[in-house]
N, C-alpha and C positions, 0 to 999 in steps of 0.2 A: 414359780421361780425355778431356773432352773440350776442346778446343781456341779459342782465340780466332778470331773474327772483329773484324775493327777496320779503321775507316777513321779516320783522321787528315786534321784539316781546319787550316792554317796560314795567319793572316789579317797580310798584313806590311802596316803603313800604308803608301804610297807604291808599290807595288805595286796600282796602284787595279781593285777593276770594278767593273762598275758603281754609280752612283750612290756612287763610294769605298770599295767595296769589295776588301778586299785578293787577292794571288794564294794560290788554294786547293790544296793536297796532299790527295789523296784515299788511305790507306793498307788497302788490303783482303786479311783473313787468308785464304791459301788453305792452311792447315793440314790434317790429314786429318782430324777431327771435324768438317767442313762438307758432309761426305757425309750425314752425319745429318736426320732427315726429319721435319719437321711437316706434320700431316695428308694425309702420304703424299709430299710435296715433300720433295726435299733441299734442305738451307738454303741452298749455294750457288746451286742453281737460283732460289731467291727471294730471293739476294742480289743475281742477273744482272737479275732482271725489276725489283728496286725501285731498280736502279742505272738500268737505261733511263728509268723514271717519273720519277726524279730529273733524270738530263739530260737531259730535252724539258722540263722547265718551268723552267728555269735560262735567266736571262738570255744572250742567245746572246757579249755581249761579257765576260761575266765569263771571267779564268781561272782553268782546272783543272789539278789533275796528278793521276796516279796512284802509288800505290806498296802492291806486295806483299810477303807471305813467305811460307815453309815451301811454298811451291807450285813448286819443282823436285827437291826434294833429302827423302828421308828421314830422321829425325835427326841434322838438321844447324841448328845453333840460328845458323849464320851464313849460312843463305838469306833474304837481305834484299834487295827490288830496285825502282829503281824505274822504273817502266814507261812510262810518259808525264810528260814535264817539264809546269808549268803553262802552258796556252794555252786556246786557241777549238776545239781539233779533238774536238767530240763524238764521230763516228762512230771517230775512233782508240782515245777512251777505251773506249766500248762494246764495240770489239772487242777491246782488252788484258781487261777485266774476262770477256769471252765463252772468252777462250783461257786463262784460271786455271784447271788442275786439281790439287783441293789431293790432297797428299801427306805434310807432314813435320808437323815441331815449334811451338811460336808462342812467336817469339822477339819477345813485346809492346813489353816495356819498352825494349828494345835498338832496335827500331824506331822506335818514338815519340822515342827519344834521335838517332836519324838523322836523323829529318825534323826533328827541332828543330833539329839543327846546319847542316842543308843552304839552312835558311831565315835562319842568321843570327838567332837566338833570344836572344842576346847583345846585337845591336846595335838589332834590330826586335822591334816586338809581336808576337806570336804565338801562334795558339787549335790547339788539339787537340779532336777528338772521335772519341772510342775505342767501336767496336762489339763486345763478346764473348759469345762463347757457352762461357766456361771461365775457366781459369785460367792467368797465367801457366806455363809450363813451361821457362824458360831461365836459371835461380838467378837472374834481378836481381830484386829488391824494387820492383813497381808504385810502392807508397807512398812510398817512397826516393828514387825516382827521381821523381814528382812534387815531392815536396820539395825535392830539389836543381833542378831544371829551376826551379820559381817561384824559388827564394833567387838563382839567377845571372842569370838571363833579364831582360830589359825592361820587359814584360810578358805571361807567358807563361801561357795558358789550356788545359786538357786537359778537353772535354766526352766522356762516356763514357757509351755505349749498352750495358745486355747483352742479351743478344739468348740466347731461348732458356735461359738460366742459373737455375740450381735449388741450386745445391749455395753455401751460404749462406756460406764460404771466400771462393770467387770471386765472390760480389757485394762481399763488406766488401772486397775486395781492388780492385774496380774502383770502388767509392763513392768508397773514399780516394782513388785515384786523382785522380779528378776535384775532390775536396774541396779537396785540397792544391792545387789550381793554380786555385783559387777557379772552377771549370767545371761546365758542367749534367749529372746524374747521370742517365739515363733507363734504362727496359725495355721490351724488346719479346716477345714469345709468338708472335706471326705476320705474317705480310706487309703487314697493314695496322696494326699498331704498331710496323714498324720503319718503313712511310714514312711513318708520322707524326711519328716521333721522331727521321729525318732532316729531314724541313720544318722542325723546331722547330730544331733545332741548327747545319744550314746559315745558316738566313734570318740575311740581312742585319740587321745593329743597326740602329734608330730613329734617324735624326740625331738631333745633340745641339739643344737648343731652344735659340733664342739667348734669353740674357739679358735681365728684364725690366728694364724702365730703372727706376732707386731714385726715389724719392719720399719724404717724411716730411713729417709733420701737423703743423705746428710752431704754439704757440699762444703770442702776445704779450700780456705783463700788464705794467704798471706798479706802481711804488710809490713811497709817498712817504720818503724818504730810503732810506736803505742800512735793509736788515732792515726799514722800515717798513710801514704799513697797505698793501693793494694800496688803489686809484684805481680807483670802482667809475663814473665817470661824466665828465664834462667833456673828452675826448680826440679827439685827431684823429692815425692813422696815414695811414703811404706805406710802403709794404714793395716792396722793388726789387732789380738788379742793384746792386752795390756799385761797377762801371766805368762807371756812368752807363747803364747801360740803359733798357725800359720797365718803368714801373711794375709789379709783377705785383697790388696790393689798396691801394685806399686804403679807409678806413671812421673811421666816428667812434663806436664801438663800445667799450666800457670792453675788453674782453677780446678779440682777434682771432685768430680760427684759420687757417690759410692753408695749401695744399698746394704744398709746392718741392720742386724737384729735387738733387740734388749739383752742389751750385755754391758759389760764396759770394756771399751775398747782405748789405742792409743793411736795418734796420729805423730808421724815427724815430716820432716822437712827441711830440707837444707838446701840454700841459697849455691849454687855452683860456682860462680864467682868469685866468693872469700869464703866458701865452705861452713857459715856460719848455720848455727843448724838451731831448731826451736821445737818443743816436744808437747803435746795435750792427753791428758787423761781426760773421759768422759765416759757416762753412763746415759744407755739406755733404758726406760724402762715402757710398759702398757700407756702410762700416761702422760709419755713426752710425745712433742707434736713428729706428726709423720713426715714433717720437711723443715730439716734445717739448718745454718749456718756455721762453723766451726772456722773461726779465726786464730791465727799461727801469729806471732809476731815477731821480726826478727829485727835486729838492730840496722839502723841506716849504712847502707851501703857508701865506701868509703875506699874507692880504688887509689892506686899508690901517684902521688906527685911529688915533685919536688921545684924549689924556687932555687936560683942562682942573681945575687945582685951584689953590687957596692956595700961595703959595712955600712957607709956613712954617706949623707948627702945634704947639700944647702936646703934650708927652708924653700919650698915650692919648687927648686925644681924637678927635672923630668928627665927620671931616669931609665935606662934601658933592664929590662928583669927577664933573664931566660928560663924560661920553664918547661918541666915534662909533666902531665898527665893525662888522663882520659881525651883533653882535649874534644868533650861533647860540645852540642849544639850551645852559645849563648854563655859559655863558661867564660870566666874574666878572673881580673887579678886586682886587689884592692889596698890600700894603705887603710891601718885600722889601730887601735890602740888595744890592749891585751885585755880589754874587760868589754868588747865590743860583742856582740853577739854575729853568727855568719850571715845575718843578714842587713849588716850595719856598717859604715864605710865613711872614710873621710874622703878618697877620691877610687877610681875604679875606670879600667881599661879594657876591653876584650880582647879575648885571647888573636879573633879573628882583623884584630886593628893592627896586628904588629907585620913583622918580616920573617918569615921562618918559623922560630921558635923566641922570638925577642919582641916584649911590647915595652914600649915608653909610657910610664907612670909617671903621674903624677904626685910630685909630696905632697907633705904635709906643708903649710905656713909657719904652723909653729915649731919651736926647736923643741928635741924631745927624742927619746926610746919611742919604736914604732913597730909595728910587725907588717911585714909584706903575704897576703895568704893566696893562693890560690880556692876560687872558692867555684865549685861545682852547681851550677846553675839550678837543678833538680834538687830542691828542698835546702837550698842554698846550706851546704855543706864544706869545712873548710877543709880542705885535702893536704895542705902545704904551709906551713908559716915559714919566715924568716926574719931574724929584726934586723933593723936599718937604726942609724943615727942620725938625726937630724940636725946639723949645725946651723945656728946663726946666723942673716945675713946681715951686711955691712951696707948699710943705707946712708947718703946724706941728702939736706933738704937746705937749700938757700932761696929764700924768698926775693923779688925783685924791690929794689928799693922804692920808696914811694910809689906804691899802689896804687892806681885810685879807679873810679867803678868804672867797669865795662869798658877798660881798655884789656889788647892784646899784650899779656906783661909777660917778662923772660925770668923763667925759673929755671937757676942748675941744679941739676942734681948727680946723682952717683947711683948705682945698683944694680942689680941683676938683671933688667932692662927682659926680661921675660916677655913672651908675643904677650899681646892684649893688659899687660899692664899698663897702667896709666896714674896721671895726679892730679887729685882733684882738689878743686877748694869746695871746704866745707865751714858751715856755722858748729863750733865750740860744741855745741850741744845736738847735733846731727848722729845718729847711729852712721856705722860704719861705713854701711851700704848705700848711706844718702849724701848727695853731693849738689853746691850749686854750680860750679861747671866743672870740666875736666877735661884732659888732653895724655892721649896717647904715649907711652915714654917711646916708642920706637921712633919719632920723630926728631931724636935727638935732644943732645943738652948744648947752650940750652933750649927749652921746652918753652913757646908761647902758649900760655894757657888764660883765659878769659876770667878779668877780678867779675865778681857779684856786681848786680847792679845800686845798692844801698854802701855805704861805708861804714865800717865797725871791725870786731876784731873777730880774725876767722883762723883755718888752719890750714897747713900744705899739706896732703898724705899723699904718701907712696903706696898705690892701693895692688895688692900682685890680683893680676886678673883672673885668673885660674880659680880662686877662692873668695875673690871679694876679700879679704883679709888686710887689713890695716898694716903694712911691716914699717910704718915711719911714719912718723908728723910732727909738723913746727907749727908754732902759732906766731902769726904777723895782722900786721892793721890793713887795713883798703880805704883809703881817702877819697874825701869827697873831689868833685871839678866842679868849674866854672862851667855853665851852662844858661842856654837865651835862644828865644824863636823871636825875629822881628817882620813882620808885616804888617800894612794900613791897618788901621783901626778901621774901616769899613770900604766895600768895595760891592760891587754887582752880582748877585747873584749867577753864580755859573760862568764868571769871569775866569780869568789865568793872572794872578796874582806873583809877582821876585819875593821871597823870603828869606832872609839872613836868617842865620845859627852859628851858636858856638857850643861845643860836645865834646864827649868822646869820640864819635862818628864811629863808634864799634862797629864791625860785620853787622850790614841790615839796620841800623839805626835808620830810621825817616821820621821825614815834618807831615804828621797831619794836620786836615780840620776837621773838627768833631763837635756835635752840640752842647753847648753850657750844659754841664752833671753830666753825661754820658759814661759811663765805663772806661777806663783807660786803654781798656783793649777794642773799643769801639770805634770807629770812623769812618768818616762820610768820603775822604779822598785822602790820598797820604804820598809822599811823592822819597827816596831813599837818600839820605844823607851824602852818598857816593855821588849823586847825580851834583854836585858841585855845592858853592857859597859864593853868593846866595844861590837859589833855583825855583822854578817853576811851576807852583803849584796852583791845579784848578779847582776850583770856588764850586761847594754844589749848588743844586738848583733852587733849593727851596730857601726863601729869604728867613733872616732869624737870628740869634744870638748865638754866636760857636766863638771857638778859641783854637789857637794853632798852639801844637806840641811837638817840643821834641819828645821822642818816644825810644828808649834803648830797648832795643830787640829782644834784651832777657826779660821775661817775665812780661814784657810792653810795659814798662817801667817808665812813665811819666815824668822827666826829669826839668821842665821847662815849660811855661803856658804864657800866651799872649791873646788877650779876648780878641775880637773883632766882629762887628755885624754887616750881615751880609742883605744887602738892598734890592727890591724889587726890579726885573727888566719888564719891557713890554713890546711890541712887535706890532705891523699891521699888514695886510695881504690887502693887494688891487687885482679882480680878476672880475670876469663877466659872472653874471645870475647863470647863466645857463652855458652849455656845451656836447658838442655832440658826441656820443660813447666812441671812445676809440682814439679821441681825435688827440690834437700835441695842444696842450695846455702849457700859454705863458703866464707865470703866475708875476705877480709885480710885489716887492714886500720890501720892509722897513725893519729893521732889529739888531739885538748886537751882533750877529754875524762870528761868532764861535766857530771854533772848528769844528766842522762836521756839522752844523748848525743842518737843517733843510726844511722844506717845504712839503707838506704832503696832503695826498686825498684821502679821505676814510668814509663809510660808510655813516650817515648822522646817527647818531647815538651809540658807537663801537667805541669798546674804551681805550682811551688816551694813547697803547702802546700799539693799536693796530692803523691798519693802513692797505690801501690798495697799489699804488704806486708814488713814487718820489721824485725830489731831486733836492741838491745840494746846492746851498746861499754860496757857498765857496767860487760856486761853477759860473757864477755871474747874477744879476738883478734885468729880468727876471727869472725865476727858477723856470725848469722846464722837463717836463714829460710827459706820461701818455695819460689820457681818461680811463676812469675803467670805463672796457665793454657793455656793461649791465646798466641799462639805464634806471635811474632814481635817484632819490635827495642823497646826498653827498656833503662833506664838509672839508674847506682845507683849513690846512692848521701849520704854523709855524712852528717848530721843536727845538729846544736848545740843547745843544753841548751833545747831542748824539745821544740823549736820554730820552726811551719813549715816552713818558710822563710827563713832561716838562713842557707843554702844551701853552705857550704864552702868546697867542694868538689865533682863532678862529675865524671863519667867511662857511656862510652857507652858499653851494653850486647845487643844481639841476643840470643832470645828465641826461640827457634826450633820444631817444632811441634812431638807429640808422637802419635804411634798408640797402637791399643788394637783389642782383637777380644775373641770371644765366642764361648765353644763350647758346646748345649745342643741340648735334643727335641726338638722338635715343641711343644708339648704341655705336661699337665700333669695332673692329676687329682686333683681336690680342695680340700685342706688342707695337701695335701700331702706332702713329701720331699724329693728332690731333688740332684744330686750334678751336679755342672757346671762348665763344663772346663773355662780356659781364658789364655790367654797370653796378657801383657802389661806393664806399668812401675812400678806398683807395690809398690805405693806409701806409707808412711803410714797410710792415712787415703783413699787411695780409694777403693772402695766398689763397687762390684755387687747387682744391683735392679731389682725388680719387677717393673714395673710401667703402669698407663695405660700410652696409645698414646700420648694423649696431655697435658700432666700432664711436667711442666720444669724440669728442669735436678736435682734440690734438692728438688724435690717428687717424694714419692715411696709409694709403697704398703707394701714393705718388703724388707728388705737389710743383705747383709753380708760383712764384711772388708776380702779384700785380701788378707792381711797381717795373718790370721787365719788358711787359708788351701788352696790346690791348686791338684783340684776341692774343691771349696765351698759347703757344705749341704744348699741349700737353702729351707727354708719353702717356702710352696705353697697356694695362695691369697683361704680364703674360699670359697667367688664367682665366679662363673664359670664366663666366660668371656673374650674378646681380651684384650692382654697387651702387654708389651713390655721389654723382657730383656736387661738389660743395664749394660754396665762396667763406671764407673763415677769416672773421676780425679777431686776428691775434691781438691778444692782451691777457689782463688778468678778471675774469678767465676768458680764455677764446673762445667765440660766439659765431655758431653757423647762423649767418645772414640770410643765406639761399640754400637750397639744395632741390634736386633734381633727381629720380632715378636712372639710373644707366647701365645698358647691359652691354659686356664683354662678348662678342661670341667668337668662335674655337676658330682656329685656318689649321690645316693641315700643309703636310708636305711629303713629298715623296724621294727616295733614296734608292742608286743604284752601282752597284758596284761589284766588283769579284765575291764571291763567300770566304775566300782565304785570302793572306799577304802574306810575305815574309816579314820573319822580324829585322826591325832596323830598316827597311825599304820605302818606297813610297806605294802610294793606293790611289788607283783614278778613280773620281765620285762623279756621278752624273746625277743633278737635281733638280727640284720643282717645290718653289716655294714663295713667301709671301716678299721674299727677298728685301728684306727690311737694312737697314745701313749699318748695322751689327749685329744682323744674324751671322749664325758660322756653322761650318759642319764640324763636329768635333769626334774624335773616337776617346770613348771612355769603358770603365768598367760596368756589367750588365747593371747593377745593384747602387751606382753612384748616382748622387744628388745631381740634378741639371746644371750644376753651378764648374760641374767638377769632369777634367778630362786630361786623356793623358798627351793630347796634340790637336792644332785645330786649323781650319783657316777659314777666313772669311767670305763669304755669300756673292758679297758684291765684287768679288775677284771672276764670275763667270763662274759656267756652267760647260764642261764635268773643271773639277778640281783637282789639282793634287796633291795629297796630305799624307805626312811623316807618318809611318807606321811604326809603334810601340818598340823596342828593343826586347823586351822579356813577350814570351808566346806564351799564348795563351786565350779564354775566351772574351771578346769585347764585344763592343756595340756603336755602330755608327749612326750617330742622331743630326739629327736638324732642331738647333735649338734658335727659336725668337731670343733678343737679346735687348734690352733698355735699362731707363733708370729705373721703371716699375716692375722690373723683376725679368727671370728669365726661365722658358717654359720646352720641354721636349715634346717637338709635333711629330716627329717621323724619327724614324728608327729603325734597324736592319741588323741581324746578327752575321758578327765577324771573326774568325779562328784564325790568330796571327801563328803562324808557324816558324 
């Protein structure tokens, strides 16, 4: 087995070498496994040679010591010794380490327990650094005994080298070692990583760095009262010793940051404004944070106003107040009571509503002591009081005699007639603010104002509008009226029914009819009380039990009911099974004939309110208009009263399909004109088109009605181009019959004339073109639309021409434009510089 080697190294503070370096124990195993050889060297022998290299580079005033074992005695685990006490004498150490030859046991841990006790391990710090090539072999537990040496010791450190060690027992054995006594664990394989691994574990510690000096970023803010807005501007700092030292920052900076040290310092600060100033003591010390916040607080800012008003003013109204202050953004002026807080108001004005320096305020309603303040918008601040008197006002209230519901009744009154007051009538027990009708006082006394629709006992208030505020009230009665709706007891569904009444006939009062229980505010038709007595009211559709009311406008207050039921109509249509799409349908029919009543077609099974085309029972018997275009099943229907629902009579029709056909070129020249044959139904409005390809069946280029001639003269599209002839059964929807392709092709034309005119003169044209019966030669601008020119004349006047030239000079262009209803196209052209 093989054997420890170990040097132990014991660093005692106050024991100094160099540069405070403590006295050193050097402990080396001369056990009998250091006989053992790498690359042909015993380990001892390159234990002697890296002990030399060691002390020739060692400061010559540090001390050393030595100490060995198992290097006299054969298994003997109490060969412990040490050889050289710590000093300056190298050549004695080198020769103790030269005269070791090992022999015994490695009694490690008993060792390292020696030299820890010889050093005062107890009382002084002290390092270890243990070199092995093995394992303990003396029963104490490496691990154990680090453990106990750190838990008694001062501060006691065990670094441990193995040296040579394979057998993975004896590393975990000497790791811990070192682990526990918190020391550096190293290995070495050969002579130059054990004196590596001694450099690293001898050398000297790094002094300790001294201490950076503290400092913190302290940044000083303001504000205005406790918790308030910070103070973004008007400031002046001093930031100093608090023992009267030197300044360290003055600044007039809304926010200041400053770098101090641990000290106590003071901060002031004074508002420029009102001079108001605010002062902080504070300390620094190592363990305050190195960034932080320093708040000043100063009292709310409070510039100089002043109020100018009337000592005394009537309840509500609205007085003029002149003021001075700040005059900032949103500042106002407010009536308030003296225990009101600055953000508490009974009415309030802005400064910026007045004239100059004069706003109109509003009072108070009630009489009373009051203060007028001027209050500073920013943290609503009062700058200004003043008090005002509020006197009394003198209200009268005379009710109109015998009241009764939902008439317009005449009330006098008396008072301050203030804009937007007004008097309402209210129920007894209504808050202030709740009224069932009311009427404006600016319209005069006296005042017609609207009784309630019920009869009972109510009140008149004189309400000032400004405040909603109550300044007057009477209590008076509201009587009932005589009230009746009379009409038959039954009549015809969807008929027009004379109805007698007797009412109030208040504004909007009307006679419905509505169904037995229906809602009072519900109805099926209602016709307005104004429209005369009796009057004309129409019957709905649907047959059934309903009743006619009078209804007064307030609340739709049901004042009068008269039942009646209303009796089925019925209807009949005479018209053919079939018809041809397109075509004029006379329908023949039988029914009550209502206003507005009609006849109509609808697709079979489209609901009740649709329809293709119509006509009116009014218009004569029988009704009459078009097919739809689209052939299929079809149904006509009879409708009452101009309700689309009201369907009291049906006929099923078959629509049959129609054909058509063309007969033209192929194609034709652009703006030309045309005649095209056709055969088809011939409807009255359907029409032969131009059109392009994909353009729907009610767009065209250019069109002619049927119904004009047979061939049609059709114009011809300006633009050359593919299109498409078309015959089109207008209706609902319009239906291409026929169509054709057809091609547009180009004609040119040729232009000649001077290259210049004068302005304002004439211009001889000489041409060549398709001379069509409104073409023209026109001079226009380069960039203008074909449509557009500044002088022109026409084609068929001969050839050359002579045309107005422009008045303003400048650059033109003279064209040969084709001309029609199907548009108009530029074939020739010629650049012209009017001078």
């Amino acid at each position: 087995m093989l054997r420890l080697l170990a040097f132990v190294l014991f660093l005692l503070p106050g024991l100094a070498f160099a540069q405070g370096a403590p006295r050193t124990i050097l402990v080396l195993d001369g056990s009998g496994s250091m006989w053992g050889q790498i690359d042909g060297v015993n380990k001892i022998v390159i234990a002697r040679e890296v002990m030399a290299d060691l002390l020739a580079t060692l400061p010559a005033e540090r001390e050393l010591g030595l100490m060995s074992y198992g290097h006299r005695r054969k298994g003997d685990c109490a060969d412990i010794e040490m050889l050289i006490e710590p000093g300056t004498d190298r050549a004695a150490i080198a020769d103790a380490v030269n005269a070791i030859n090992p022999k015994g046991k490695t009694p490690l841990s008993a060792a390292v327990i020696q030299a820890a006790e010889a050093l005062r391990y107890t009382e002084e710090e002290a390092t270890v650094i243990l070199i092995s090539d093995g394992i303990e072999t003396c029963e104490l537990d490496p691990c154990a005994v680090g453990r106990e040496l750190e838990a008694t010791g001062v501060g006691f450190t065990a670094h441990v080298i193995g040296f040579d060690v394979a057998d993975p027992e004896a590393l975990a054995q000497l790791q811990c070692l070192a682990e526990e006594t918190g020391g550096q664990f190293r290995t070495a394989g050969n002579a130059d990583e054990l004196a590596e691994a001694l450099d690293v574990v001898v050398a000297e510690p790094e002094p300790e760095p001294e201490p950076e000096p503290f400092f913190a970023e302290v940044t000083f803010r303001a504000t205005e009262g406790e918790n308030g807005p910070q103070i973004t501007e008007g400031l002046h700092w001093v930031i100093g010793s608090d023992e009267g030292g030197p300044e360290v920052a003055v600044s007039d900076e809304a926010t200041l940051t400053v770098t101090l040290p641990a000290a106590t310092s003071r901060a002031d600060v004074t508002r420029l404004a009102d001079e108001a100033t605010a002062s902080e003591v504070f300390t620094l010390t190592e363990t305050s944070p190195t960034s932080l916040t320093v708040t000043l607080v100063l009292p709310p800012f409070a510039p100089p106003a002043s109020l100018d008003a009337p000592g005394s003013a009537p309840a509500g109204s609205v007085v003029p107040v002149t003021w001075q202050g700040p005059n900032a953004e949103r500042d106002y002026l407010v009536t308030a009571t003296a225990d009101m807080s600055g953000s508490q108001y009974i009415d309030y004005s802005y400064l910026e509503s007045g004239e100059g320096n004069t706003v109109m305020l509003q009072m108070p309603p009630e009489p009373g002591t009051y203060e007028l303040r001027y209050i500073l918008t920013e943290g609503n601040k009062v700058l200004a009081t003043r008090m005002i008197e509020i006197t009394p006002l003198t209200i009268t209230l005379a009710p109109p005699e015998a009241a009764t519901i939902g008439q317009d009744a005449p009330v006098n009154w008396t008072g301050p007639g203030y804009p937007r007051d007004y008097i309402s009538v209210a129920a007894p027990d209504q808050p202030d603010n709740q009224y069932v009708t009311y009427s404006y006082v600016e319209n005069g006394s006296p005042l017609d104002v609207r009784m309630p629709p019920e009869p009972g006992s109510y009140e008149l208030r004189y309400v000032l509008g400004a405040s909603g505020h109550v300044a007057a009230r009477m209590p008076f009665e509201v009587g009932d009226t005589a009230t009746s709706v009379n009409g038959p007891a039954e009549a015809a569904a969807g008929a027009t029914i004379t109805v007698g009444w007797t009412g109030p006939d208040a504004q909007n009062d009307y006679i419905a009819i509505a169904p037995v229980g229906s809602p009072d505010n519900q109805y099926k038709g209602y016709t307005y009380t104004e429209a005369g007595n009796p009057l004309e009211l129409r019957l709905p559709q649907e047959p059934g039990e309903y009743e006619l009311r009078y209804v007064l406008n307030q609340k739709a207050t049901v004042l009068a009911r008269s039942p009646i039921t209303l009796t089925p109509v019925t209807a009949t249509l005479d018209a053919p099974e079939s018809a041809a799409a397109g075509s004029a349908l006379a329908i023949g029919w039988s029914g009550p004939d209502y206003d507005r009543d009609y006849v109509a077609i609808a697709p079979l099974g489209a609901k009740d309110g649709d329809y293709v085309s119509y006509g009116y029972t009014g218009n004569g018997n029988p009704a009459t208009f078009q097919a739809p275009t689209e052939p299929g099943e079809y149904e006509l229907r009879y409708i009452a009263n101009d309700n689309g629902s009201a369907v009291i009579a049906r006929r099923p029709i078959t629509i049959v399909a129609v054909t058509a056909s063309l007969d033209a070129p192929a194609s034709a020249p652009a703006g030309s004109t045309r005649p095209i044959g056709w055969t088809g139904p011939g409807s009255t409005r359907d029409y032969i088109a131009i059109a392009r390809p994909a353009d729907a069946a009610n767009r065209y280029e250019t069109y002619e009605y049927t119904r004009d001639d047979k061939p049609v003269e059709m114009d011809i599209p300006a633009e050359p181009g593919s299109y498409e002839l078309r015959y089109i059964q207008a209706g609902s929807p319009a239906q291409i019959l026929a169509s054709m392709p057809f091609e547009v092709t180009a004609v040119s034309a040729s232009l000649a004339a001077a290259p210049t005119a004068p302005a304002g003169g004439t211009l001889s044209v000489t041409w060549e073109g398709p001379g069509y019966s409104r073409d023209y030669i026109a001079i226009a601008g380069p960039g203008d639309a074909a449509a557009a020119y500044e002088s022109y004349e026409y084609a068929h006047r001969g050839s050359p021409l002579i045309i107005d030239v422009p008045d303003e000079p400048g650059a033109y262009e003279l064209r040969y434009v084709i001309s029609n209803r199907a548009g108009r196209a530029v074939i020739g052209a010629v650049p012209l510089t009017v001078e």
